[in-house]
N, C-alpha and C positions, 0 to 999 in steps of 0.2 A: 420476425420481431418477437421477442420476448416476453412474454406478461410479468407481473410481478407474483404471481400465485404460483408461475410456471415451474416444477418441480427441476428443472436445470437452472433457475433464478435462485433459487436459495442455494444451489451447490458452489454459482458464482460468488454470491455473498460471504460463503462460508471461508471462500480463496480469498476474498480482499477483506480486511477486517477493519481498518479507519485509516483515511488519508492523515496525511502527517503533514502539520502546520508549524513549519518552523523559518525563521527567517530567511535560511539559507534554502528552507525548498520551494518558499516563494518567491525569490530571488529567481531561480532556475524555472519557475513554470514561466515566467515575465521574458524571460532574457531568452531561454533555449525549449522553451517549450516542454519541459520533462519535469516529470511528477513523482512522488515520493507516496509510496505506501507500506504501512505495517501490513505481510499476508501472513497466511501460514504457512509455518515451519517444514511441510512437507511438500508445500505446491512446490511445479519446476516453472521453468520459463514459459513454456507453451502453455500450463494452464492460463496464469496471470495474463498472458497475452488475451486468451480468448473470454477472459473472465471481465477485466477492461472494457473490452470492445463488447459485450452483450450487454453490461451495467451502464455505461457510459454514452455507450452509440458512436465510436471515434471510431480512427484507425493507429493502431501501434506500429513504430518503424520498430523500434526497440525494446528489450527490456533487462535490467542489470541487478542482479540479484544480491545481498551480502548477508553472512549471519552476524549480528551483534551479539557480542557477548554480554553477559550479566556483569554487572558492577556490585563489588564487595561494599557492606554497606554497615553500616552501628543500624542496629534494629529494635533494641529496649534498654530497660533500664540497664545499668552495670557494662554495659559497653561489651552487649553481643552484641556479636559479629554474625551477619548475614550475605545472602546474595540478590541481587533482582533479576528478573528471570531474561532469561537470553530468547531472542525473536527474531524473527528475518526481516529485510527490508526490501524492498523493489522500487528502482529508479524505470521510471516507462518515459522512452522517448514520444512524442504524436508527432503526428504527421504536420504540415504546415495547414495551416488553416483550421485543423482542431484545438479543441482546450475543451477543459474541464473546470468548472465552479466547485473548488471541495472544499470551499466556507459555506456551501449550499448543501453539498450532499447529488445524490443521484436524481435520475430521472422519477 
């Protein structure tokens, strides 16, 4: 078990970076069990995997990665034009009988 002082507990932390509260991925932790998170750009499937399961205390069947792209956006006055920044996503299946509170936060 993990501590939270533990110097591989903040390497997890630094891989998952805020659950993602949106209709549609509440809908999906309810129905199929699967969770949505913003990680970093650089983790791959295996970290998130094991990043999940040390933060959480679950077990993961899955895990399904995407990159979003940035959205072209008016930014100030005169009608610049910007971007917002592009970030990854991760859809984590669990196993039946786990779940996660991420209106709560971690352990």
């Amino acid at each position: 078990m993990l501590k939270s002082g533990d110097p591989q507990m903040l390497e997890h932390r630094a891989i998952i970076l805020q659950p993602l509260v949106t209709e549609k991925s509440m809908r999906e932790s309810q129905e199929a069990n699967k969770y949505s998170f913003r990680v970093a750009s650089q983790a791959n499937k295996i970290q998130i995997r094991r990043a999940i399961e040390a933060i959480f205390n679950v077990r993961v069947l899955s895990v399904n990665t995407m990159n979003v792209h940035g959205k072209s956006r008016r930014r100030s006055y005169r009608y610049r034009s910007g971007q917002t920044a592009r970030w990854k996503k991760a859809i984590v299946t669990l196993a039946p009988g786990s779940s996660i509170d991420v209106l709560e936060g971690g352990p």
